[in-house]
ZALUMMAR-342699 format. One line per field, with one value per residue: x, y, z of N, C-alpha, C in turn; chain; residue number from 0. Coordinates in nm, 2 decimals. Layout:
N
nu <- (X, ...);
nv <- (Y, ...);
nw <- (Z, ...);
cau <- (X, ...);
cav <- (Y, ...);
caw <- (Z, ...);
cu <- (X, ...);
cv <- (Y, ...);
cw <- (Z, ...);
chain <- (A, ...);
resi <- (NUM, ...);
This chain:
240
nu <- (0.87, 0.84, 0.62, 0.55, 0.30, 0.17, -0.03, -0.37, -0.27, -0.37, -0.53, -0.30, -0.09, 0.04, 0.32, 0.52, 0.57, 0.53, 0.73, 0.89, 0.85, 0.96, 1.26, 1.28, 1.20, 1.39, 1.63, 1.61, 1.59, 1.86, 1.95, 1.87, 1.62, 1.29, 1.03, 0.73, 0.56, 0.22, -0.05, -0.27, -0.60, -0.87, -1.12, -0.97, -0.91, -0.65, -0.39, -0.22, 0.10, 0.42, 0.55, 0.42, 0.32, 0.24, 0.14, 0.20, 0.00, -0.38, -0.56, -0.86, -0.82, -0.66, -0.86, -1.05, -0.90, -0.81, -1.11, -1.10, -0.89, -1.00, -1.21, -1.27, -1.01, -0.82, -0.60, -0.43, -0.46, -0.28, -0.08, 0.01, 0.03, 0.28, 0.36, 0.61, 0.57, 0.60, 0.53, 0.44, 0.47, 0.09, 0.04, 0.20, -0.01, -0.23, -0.20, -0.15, -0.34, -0.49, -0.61, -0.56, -0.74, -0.82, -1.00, -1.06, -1.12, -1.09, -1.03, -1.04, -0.79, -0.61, -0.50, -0.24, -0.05, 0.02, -0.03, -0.08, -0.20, -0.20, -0.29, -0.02, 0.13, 0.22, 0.32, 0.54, 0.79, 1.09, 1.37, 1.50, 1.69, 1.74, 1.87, 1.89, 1.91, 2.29, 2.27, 2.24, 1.92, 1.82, 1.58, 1.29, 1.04, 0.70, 0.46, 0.17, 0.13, 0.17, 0.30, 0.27, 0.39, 0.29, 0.38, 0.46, 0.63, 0.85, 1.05, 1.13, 1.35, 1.58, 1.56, 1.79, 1.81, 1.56, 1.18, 1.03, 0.83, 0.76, 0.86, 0.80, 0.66, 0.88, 1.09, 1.36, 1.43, 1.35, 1.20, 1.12, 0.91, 0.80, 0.92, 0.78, 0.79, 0.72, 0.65, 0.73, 0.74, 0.73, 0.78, 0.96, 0.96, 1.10, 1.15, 1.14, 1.32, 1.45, 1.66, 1.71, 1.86, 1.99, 1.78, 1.59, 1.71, 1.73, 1.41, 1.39, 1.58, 1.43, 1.16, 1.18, 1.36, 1.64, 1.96, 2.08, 2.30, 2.56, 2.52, 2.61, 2.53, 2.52, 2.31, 2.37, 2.65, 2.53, 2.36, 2.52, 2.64, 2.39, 2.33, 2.55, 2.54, 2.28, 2.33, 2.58, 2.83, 3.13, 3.31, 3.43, 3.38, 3.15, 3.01, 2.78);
nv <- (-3.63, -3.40, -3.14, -2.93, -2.68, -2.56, -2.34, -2.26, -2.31, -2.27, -2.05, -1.86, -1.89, -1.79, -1.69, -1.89, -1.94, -2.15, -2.31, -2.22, -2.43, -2.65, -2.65, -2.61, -2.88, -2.99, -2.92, -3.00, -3.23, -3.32, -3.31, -3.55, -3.56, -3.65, -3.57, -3.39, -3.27, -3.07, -2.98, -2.78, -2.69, -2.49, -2.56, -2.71, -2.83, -2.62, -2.79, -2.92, -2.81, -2.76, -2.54, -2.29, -2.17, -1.91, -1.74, -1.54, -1.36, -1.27, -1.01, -1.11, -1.37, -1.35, -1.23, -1.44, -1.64, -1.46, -1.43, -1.75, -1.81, -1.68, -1.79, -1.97, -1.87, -2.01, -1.98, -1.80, -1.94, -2.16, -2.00, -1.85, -2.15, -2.20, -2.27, -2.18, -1.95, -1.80, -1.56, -1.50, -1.19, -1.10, -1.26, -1.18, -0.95, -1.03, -1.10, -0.87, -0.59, -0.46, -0.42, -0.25, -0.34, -0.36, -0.09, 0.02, -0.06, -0.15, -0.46, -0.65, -0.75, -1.06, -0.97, -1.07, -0.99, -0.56, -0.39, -0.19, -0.22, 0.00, 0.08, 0.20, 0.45, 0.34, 0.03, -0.23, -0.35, -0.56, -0.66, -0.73, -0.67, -0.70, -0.61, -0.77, -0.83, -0.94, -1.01, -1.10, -1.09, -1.16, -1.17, -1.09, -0.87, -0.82, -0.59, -0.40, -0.27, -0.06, -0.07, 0.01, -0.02, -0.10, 0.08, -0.09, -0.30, -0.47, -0.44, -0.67, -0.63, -0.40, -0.24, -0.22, -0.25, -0.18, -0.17, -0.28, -0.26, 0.00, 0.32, 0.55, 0.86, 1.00, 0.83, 0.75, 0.56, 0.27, -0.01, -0.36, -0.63, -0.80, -0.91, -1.08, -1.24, -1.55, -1.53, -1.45, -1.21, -1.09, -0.90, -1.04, -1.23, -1.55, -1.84, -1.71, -1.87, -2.02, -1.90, -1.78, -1.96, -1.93, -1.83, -2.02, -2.24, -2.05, -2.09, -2.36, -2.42, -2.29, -2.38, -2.65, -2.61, -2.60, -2.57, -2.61, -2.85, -2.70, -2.64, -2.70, -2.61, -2.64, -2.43, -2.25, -2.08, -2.00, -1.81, -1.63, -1.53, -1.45, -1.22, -1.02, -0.99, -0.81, -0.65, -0.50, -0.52, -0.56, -0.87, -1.00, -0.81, -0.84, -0.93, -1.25);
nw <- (0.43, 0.22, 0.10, -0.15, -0.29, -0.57, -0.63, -0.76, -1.05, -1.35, -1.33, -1.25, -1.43, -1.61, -1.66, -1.64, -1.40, -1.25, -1.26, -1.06, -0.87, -0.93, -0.94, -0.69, -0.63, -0.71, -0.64, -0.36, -0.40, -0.51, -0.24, -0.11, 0.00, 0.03, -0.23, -0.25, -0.53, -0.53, -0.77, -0.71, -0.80, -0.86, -0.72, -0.54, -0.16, -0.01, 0.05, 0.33, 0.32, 0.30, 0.18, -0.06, -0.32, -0.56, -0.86, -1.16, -1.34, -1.55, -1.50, -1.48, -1.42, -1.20, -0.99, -0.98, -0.81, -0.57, -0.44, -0.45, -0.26, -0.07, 0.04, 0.33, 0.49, 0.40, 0.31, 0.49, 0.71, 0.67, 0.65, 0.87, 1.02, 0.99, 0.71, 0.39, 0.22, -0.16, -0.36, -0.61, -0.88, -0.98, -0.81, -0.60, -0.55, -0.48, -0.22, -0.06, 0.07, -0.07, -0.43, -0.72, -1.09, -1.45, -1.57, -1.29, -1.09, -0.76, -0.59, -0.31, -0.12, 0.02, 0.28, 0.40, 0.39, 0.48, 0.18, -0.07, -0.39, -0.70, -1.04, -1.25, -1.43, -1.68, -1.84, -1.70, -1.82, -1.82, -1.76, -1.42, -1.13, -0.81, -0.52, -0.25, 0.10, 0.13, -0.09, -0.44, -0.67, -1.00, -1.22, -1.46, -1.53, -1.59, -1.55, -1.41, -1.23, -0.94, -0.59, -0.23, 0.04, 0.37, 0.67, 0.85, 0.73, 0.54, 0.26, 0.05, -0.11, -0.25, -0.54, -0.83, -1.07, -1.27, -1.22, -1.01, -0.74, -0.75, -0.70, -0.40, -0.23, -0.02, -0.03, -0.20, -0.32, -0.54, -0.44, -0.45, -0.42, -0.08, 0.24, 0.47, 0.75, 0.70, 0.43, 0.15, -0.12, -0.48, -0.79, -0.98, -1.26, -1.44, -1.44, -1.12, -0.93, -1.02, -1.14, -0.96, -0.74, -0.51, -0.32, -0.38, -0.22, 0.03, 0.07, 0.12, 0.35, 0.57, 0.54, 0.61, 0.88, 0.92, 0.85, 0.52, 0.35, 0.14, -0.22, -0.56, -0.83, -1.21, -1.21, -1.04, -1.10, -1.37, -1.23, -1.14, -1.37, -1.50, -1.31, -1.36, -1.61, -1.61, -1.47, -1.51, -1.39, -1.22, -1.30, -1.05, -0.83, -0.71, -0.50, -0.49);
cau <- (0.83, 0.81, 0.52, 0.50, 0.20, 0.13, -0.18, -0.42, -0.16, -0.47, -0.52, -0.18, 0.03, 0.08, 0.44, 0.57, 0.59, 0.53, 0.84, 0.99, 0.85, 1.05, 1.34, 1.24, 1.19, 1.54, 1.75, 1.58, 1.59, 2.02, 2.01, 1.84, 1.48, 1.17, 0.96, 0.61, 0.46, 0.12, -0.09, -0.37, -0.64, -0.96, -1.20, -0.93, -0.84, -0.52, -0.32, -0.07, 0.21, 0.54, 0.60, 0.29, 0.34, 0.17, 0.24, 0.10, -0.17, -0.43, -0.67, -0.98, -0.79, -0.63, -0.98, -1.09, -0.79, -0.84, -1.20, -1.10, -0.80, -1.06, -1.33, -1.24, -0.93, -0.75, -0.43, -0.39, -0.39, -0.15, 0.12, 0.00, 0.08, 0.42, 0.39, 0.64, 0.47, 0.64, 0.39, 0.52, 0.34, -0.01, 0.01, 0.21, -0.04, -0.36, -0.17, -0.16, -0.48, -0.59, -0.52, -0.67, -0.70, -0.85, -1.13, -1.05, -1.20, -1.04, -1.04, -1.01, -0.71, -0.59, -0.44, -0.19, 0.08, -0.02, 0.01, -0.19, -0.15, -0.24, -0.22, 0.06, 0.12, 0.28, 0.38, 0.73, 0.86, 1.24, 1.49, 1.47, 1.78, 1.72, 1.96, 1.84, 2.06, 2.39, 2.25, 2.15, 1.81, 1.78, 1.47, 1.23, 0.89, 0.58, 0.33, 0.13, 0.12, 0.24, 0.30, 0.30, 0.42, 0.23, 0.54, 0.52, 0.63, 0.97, 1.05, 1.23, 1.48, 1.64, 1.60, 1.93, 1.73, 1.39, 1.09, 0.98, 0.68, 0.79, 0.87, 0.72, 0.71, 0.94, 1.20, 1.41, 1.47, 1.26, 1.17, 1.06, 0.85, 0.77, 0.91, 0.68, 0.78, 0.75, 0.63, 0.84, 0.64, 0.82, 0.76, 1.03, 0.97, 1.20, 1.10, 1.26, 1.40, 1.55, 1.76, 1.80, 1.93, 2.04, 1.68, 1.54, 1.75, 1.65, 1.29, 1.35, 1.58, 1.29, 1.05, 1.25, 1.35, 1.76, 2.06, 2.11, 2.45, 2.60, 2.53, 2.67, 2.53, 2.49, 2.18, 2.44, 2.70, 2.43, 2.32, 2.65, 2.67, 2.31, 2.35, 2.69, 2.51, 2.22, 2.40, 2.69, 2.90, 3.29, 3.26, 3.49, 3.37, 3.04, 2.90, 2.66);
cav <- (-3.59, -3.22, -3.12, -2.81, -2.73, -2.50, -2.27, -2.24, -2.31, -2.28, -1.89, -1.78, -1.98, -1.71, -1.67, -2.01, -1.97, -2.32, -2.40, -2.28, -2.57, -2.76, -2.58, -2.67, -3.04, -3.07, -2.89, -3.08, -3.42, -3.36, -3.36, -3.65, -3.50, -3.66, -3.42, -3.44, -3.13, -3.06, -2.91, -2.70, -2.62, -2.37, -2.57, -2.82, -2.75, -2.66, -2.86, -2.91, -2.82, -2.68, -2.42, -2.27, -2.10, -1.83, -1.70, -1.46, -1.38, -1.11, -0.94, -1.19, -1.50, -1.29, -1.22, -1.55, -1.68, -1.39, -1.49, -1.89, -1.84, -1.61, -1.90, -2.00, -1.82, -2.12, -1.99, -1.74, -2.03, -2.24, -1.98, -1.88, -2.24, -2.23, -2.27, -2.07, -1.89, -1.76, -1.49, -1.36, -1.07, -1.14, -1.39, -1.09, -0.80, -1.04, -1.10, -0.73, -0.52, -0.46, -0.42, -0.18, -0.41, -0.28, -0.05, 0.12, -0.15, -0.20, -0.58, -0.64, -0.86, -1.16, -0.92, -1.13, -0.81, -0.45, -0.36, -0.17, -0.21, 0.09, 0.11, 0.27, 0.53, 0.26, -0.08, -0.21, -0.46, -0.59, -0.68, -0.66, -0.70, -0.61, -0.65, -0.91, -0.88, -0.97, -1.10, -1.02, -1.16, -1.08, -1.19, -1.05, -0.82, -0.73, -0.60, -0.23, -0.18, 0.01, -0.13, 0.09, -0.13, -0.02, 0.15, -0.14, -0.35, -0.44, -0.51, -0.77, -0.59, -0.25, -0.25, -0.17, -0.22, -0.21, -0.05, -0.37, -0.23, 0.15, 0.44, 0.68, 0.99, 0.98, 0.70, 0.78, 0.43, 0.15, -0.16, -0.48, -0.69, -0.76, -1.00, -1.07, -1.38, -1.68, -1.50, -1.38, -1.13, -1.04, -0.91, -1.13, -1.38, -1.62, -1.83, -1.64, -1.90, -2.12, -1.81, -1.75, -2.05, -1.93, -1.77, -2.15, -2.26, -1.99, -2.12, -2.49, -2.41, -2.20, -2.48, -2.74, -2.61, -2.63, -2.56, -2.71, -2.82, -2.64, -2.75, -2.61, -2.65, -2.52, -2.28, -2.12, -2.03, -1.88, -1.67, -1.52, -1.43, -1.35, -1.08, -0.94, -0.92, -0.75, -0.52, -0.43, -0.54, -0.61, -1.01, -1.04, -0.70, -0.85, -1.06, -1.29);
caw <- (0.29, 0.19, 0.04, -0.22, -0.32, -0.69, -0.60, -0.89, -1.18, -1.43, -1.32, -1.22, -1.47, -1.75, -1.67, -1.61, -1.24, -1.21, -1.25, -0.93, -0.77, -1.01, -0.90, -0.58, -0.62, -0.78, -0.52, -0.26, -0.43, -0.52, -0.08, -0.06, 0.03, -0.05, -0.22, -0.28, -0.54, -0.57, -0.83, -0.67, -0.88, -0.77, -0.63, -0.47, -0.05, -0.01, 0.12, 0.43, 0.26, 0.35, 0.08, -0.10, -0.45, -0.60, -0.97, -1.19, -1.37, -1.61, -1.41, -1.44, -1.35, -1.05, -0.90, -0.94, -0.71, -0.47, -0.41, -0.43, -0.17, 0.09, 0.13, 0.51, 0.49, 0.40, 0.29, 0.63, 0.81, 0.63, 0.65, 1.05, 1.10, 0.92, 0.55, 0.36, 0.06, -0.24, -0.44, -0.77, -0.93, -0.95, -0.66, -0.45, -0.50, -0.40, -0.09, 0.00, 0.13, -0.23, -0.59, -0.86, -1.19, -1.55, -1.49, -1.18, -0.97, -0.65, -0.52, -0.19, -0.12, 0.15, 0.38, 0.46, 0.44, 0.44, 0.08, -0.17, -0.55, -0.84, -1.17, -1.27, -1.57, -1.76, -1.80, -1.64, -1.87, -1.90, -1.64, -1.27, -1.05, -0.71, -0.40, -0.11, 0.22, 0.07, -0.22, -0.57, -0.72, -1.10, -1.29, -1.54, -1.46, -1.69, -1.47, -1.47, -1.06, -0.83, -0.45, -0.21, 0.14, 0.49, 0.70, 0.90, 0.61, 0.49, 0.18, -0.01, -0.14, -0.32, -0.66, -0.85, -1.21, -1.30, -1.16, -0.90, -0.65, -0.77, -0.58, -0.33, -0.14, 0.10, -0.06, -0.33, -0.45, -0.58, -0.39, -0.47, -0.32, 0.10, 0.33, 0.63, 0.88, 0.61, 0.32, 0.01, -0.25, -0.57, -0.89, -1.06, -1.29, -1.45, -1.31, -1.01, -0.86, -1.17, -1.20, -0.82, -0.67, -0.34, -0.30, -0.33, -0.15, 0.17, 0.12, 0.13, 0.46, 0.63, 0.53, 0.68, 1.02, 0.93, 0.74, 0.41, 0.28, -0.01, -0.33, -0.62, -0.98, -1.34, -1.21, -0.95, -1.21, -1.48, -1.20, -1.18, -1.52, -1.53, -1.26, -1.41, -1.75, -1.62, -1.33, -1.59, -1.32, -1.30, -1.23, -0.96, -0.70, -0.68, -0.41, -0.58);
cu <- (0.80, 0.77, 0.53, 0.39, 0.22, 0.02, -0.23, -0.33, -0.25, -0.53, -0.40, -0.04, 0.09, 0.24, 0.51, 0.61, 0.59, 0.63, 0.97, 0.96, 0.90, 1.20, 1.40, 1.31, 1.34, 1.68, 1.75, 1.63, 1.78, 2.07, 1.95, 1.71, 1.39, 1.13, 0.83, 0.57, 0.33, 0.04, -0.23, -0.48, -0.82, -1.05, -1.16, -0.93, -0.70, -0.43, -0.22, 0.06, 0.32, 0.60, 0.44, 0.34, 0.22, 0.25, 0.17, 0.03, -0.25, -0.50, -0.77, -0.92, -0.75, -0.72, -1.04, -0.98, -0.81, -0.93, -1.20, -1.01, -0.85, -1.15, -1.22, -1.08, -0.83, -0.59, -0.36, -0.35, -0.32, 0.01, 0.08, 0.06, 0.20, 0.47, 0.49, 0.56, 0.57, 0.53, 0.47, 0.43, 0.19, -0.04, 0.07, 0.08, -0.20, -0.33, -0.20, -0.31, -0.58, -0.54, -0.59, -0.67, -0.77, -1.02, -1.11, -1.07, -1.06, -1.06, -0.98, -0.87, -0.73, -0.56, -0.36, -0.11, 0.03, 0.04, -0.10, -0.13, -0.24, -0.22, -0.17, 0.00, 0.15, 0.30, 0.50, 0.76, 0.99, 1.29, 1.50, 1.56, 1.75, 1.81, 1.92, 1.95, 2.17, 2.38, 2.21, 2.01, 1.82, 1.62, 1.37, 1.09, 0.87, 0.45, 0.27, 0.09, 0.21, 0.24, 0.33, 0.28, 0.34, 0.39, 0.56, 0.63, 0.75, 0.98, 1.15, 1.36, 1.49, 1.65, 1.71, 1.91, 1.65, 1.32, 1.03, 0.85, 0.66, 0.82, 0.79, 0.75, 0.80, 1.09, 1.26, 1.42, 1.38, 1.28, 1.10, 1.02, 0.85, 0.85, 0.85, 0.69, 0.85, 0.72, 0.70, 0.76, 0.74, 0.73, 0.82, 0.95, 1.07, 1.20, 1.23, 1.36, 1.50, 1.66, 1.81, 1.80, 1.92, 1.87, 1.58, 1.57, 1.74, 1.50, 1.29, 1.45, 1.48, 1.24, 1.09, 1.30, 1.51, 1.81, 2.08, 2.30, 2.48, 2.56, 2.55, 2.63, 2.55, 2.43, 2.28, 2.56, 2.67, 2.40, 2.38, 2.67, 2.53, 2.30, 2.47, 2.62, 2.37, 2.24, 2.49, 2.82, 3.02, 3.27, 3.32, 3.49, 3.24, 3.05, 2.77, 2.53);
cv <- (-3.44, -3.22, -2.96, -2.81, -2.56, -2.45, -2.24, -2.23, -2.27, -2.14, -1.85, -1.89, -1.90, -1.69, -1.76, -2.02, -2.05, -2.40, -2.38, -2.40, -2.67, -2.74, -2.62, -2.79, -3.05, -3.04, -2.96, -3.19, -3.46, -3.36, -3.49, -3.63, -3.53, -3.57, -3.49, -3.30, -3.16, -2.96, -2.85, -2.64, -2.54, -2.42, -2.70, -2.74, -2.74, -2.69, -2.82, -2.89, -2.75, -2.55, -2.44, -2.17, -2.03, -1.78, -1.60, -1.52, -1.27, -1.12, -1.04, -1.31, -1.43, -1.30, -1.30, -1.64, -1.59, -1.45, -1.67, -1.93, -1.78, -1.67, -1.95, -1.96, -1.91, -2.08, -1.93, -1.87, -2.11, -2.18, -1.93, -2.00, -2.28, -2.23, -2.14, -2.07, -1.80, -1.67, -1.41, -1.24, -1.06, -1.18, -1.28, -0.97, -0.88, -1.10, -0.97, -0.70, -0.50, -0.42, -0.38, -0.30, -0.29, -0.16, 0.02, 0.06, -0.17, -0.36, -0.58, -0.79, -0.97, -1.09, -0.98, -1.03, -0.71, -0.39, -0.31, -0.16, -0.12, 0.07, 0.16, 0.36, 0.46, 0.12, -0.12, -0.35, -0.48, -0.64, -0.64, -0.74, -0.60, -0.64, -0.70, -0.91, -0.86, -0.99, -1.00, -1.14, -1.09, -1.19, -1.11, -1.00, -0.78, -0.74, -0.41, -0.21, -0.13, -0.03, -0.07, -0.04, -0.03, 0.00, 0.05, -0.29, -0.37, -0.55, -0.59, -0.76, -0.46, -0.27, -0.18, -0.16, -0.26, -0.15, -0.16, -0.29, -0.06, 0.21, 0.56, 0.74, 0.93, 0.88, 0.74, 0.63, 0.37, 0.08, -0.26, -0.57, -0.70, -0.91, -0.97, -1.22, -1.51, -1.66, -1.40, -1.31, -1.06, -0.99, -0.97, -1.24, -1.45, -1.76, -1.77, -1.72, -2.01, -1.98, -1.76, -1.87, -2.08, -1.87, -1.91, -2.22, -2.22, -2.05, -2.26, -2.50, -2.35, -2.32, -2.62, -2.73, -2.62, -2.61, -2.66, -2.72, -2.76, -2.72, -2.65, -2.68, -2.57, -2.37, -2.17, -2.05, -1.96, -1.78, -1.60, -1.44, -1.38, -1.21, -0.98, -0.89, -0.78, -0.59, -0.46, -0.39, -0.56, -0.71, -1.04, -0.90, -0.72, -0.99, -1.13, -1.35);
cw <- (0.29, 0.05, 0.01, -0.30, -0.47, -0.68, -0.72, -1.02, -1.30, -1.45, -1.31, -1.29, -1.64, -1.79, -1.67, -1.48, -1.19, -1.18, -1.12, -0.82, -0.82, -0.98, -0.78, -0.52, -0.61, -0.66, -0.35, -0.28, -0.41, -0.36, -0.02, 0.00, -0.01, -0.05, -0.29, -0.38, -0.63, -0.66, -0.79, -0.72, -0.78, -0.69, -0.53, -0.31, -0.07, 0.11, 0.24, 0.38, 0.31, 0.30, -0.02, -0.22, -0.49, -0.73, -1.00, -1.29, -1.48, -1.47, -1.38, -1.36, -1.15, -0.94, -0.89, -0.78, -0.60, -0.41, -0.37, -0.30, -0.01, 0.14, 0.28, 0.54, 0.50, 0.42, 0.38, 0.70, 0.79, 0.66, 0.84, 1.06, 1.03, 0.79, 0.48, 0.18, -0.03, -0.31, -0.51, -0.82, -0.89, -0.82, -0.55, -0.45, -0.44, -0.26, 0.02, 0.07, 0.00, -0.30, -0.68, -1.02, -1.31, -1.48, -1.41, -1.04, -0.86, -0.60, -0.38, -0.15, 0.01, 0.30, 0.43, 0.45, 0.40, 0.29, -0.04, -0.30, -0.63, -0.93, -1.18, -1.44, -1.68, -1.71, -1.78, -1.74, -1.91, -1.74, -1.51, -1.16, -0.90, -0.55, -0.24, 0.02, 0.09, -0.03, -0.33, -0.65, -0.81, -1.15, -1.39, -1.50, -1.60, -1.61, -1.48, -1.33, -1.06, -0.69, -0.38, -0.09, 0.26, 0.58, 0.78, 0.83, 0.55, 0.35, 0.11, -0.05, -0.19, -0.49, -0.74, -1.04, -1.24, -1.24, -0.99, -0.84, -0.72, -0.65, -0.53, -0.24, -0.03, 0.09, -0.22, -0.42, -0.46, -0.53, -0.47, -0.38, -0.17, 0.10, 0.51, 0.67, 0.72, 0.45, 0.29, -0.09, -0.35, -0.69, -1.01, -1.10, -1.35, -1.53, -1.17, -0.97, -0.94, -1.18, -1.05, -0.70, -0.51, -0.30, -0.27, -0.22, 0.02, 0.15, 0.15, 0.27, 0.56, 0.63, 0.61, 0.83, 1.01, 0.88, 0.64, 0.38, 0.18, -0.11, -0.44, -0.80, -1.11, -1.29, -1.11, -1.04, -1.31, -1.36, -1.16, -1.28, -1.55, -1.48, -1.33, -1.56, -1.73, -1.58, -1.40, -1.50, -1.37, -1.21, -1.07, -0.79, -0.68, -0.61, -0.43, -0.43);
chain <- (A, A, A, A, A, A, A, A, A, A, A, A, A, A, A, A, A, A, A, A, A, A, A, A, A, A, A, A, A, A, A, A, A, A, A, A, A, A, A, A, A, A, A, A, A, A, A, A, A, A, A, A, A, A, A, A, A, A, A, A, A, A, A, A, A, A, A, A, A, A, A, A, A, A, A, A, A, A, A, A, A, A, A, A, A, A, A, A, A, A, A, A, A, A, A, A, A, A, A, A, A, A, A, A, A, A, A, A, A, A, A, A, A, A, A, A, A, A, A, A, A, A, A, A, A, A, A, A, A, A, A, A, A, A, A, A, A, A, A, A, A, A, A, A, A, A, A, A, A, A, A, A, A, A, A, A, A, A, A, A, A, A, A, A, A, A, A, A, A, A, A, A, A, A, A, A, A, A, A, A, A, A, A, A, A, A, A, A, A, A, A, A, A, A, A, A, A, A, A, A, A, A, A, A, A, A, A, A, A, A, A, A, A, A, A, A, A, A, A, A, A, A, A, A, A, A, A, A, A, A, A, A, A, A, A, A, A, A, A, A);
resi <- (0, 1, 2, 3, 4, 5, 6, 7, 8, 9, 10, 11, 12, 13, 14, 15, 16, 17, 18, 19, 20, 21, 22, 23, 24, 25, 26, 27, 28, 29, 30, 31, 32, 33, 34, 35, 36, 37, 38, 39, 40, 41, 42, 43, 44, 45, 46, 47, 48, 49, 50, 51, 52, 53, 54, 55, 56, 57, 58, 59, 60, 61, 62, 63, 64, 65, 66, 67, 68, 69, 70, 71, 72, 73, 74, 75, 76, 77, 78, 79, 80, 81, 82, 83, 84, 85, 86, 87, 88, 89, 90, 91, 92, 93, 94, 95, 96, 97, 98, 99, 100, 101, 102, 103, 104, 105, 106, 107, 108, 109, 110, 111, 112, 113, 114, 115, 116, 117, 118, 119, 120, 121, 122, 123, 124, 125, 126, 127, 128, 129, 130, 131, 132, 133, 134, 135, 136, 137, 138, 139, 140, 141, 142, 143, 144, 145, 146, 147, 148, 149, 150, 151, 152, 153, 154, 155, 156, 157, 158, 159, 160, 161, 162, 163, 164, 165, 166, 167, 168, 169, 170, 171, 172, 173, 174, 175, 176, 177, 178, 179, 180, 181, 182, 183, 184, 185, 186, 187, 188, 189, 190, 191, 192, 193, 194, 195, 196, 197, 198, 199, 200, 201, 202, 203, 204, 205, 206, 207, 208, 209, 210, 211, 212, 213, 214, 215, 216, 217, 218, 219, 220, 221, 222, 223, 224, 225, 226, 227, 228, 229, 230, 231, 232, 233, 234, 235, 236, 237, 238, 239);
């Protein structure tokens, strides 16, 4: 049985991020995968699960979930002992070291990857295609950080449109989000992975221990033509 679990959906459910565990379920279930998903709310434990979700969020709910996820360092030791974790906006910057919200205030994050979040000068809202390995991940950002990664720190991808973590000294391009071991940090929503397929697909291999077979549906076809619509690509010199 493969168990995903939905971390505080009740704080971090402003975006519909919920629904990559629906995403999830469905790509598992068409291989024949029991799946189990759980809804996590703040004063539940969380669970054994195989894949751990994070969405976003405003400011107050945010720092409730920070503070709810640092009692006995639950969620550290879930992904220490394997869990892969997804963390969209919100859910990636209270992973980091810490994250300015309204006010000025600093919160002190999970530390589960070195990463500090600012307010930026502005907010980033519209379209965010960013280039993964081989791949393209498009999805949608409205967030007002800035993510600046620790140098040991690699991150998710190259952004190719949109502002994703932003840019800093030393890097001319924009990044988005971190990968560290079993965890994924984006600023995509979407939900990310209802629009990126093959990105589900790498977490429910990871979480599993094995290669999945192909499977080829509607959602992989829209996100051909979503990337080509957003990238202003010519369809056929892109590797999706």
């Amino acid at each position: 049985m493969l168990k995903i679990a939905v971390l505080y959906p009740e704080l971090l459910g402003t975006y519909g991020d919920g629904g990559n565990a629906l995403v999830l379920a469905s790509r598992a279930r068409r291989r024949g995968i029991e799946v189990e998903v759980l809804q996590v709310s703040l004063d539940d434990e969380i669970p054994d699960a195989k894949i751990l979700l994070l969405g976003g969020g405003e400011d107050g709910p945010q720092r409730q979930a920070t503070y709810g996820l640092a009692k006995n360092a639950a969620l550290a030791k879930r992904v220490n002992d394997g869990a892969v974790l997804l963390a969209v906006c919100a859910g990636f910057q209270l992973i980091g070291s810490s994250y300015e919200v309204e006010g000025g205030l600093h919160v002190e994050g999970l530390g589960l990857v070195e990463a500090v979040t600012t307010r930026g000068s502005k907010r980033r809202v519209g379209n965010l295609l960013t280039r993964v390995g081989t791949r393209w991940m498009v999805g949608f950002e409205n967030h007002g950080g800035e993510t600046e990664l620790g140098s040991d720190e690699v991150p998710l991808g190259v952004v190719e449109s949109g502002a994703g973590n932003g840019r800093f000294a030393g890097d001319a391009r924009y990044l988005d989000g971190v990968r560290y071991g079993s965890i994924f940090g984006t600023y995509a929503h979407g939900p990310v992975l209802a629009q990126n397929p093959w990105l589900a697909d790498e977490l429910l291999s990871l979480a599993l221990g094995r290669e999945l077979e192909p499977l080829v549906t509607v959602a992989d076809e829209l996100h051909r033509l979503r990337v080509r619509e957003v990238g202003d690509f010519n369809f056929d010199a892109v590797d999706y």
